[in-house]
Structure formats: structure tokens, C-alpha cells
Steps between C-alpha positions, in 0.01 A plus 500: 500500500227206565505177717560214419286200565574146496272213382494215724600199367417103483236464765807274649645827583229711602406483864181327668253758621460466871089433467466219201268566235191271402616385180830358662344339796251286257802441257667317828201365603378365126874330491562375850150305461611345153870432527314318832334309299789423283378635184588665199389815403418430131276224630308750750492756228338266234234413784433840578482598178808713475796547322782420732661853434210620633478323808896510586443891490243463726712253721765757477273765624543700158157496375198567705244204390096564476299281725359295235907415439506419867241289568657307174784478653380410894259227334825406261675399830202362666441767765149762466621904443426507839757326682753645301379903568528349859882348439590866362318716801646268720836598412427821439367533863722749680640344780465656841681461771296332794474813738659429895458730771699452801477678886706492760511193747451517852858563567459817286884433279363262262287510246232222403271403199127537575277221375307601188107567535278218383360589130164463440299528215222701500189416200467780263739792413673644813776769286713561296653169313817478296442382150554472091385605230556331156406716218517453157 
């Protein structure tokens, strides 16, 4: 006859996608820094301007805040928009493995790393560069 399909339920239950998405990163971020700072959430929403609904939903990485919500927020906690869009790409950075090549030593039955090259940084664009895009 037909298929059926079931709804997932709580988010409690429903599992983390592997690659997190914007919204939940800044939630963590937007707590971490004010249960740091050992304050309350009603007291950060008044200063923002808020309601504290509002705000948990953001923290909770339900709603998806404008940036004129965000810099209220970031200024609310004392920090410019800025060094909290660097918090969240900083933990949204994948993370790659450091890359180790190894040859064979002298006595040709083992096998040994090889000392990475120097990195230099070369002025001006030189390629291709990983990076974000927030749109809104």
C-alpha cells in the first residue's frame, strides 16, 4: 500500500549531523561566553534588548538571529560581532589532519617521517583559499 514515515522526535533524540550548522555553533558560542561570565540570561536579554525566549532559542540554536540581534547580543556580553563570528568559524573549522610522509631509511626495512617543508607566506593571492560565507 504506502510507506510509512516516522517523525523524528525531541531534538534529544534526533541525531547530531556530522558537519554542525551555523546557528548551533553561535548558540554554543553565545552561551559558553556568558555562563563564563556567570550571568543570567534574562539580564543579557534585557541589555540586548531581547526577550529572553528569544535569545534562549538562539542559544539553543533554534532560531537563526539577524545581525542587528547579534551585534546586540556580542556588545550585551562585552565582546564586538566580530570576535564572536570568529569563536563560531573557529569551531566550525574542519580539522585536518597534519599530513606525514615517510621513506625508507638507509637500512631499507623501516620506515621514517620526513621533516615538513618550511611555510612561507607569499604577499598577495597565490590560489585557491578555503573559506565562509555568511548569508542572510
Amino acid at each position: 500500500m504506502g510507506e510509512t514515515i516516522e517523525f523524528p522526535g525531541p531534538a534529544a533524540e534526533r541525531p547530531r549531523r556530522a558537519r554542525p550548522l551555523w546557528r548551533d555553533v553561535l548558540g554554543d558560542v553565545l552561551r559558553d561566553e556568558r555562563l563564563e561570565q556567570e550571568r543570567i540570561l534574562t539580564e543579557v536579554a534585557r541589555t540586548a534588548g531581547v526577550s529572553p525566549q528569544y535569545l534562549s532559542e538562539v542559544e539553543r540554536g533554534r532560531k537563526e538571529a539577524s545581525s542587528e540581534v547579534l551585534g546586540a547580543v556580542a556588545a550585551a556580553l562585552g565582546l564586538e560581532l566580530v570576535d564572536v563570528v570568529g569563536r563560531v568559524a573557529g569551531r566550525l573549522e574542519p580539522r585536518r589532519p597534519e599530513r606525514v610522509e615517510f621513506r625508507r631509511s638507509a637500512d631499507a626495512a623501516t620506515l621514517a617521517p620526513v621533516p615538513a617543508p618550511a611555510v612561507s607566506v607569499a604577499p598577495g593571492p597565490v590560489g585557491p583559499v578555503d573559506a565562509y560565507l555568511l548569508a542572510a
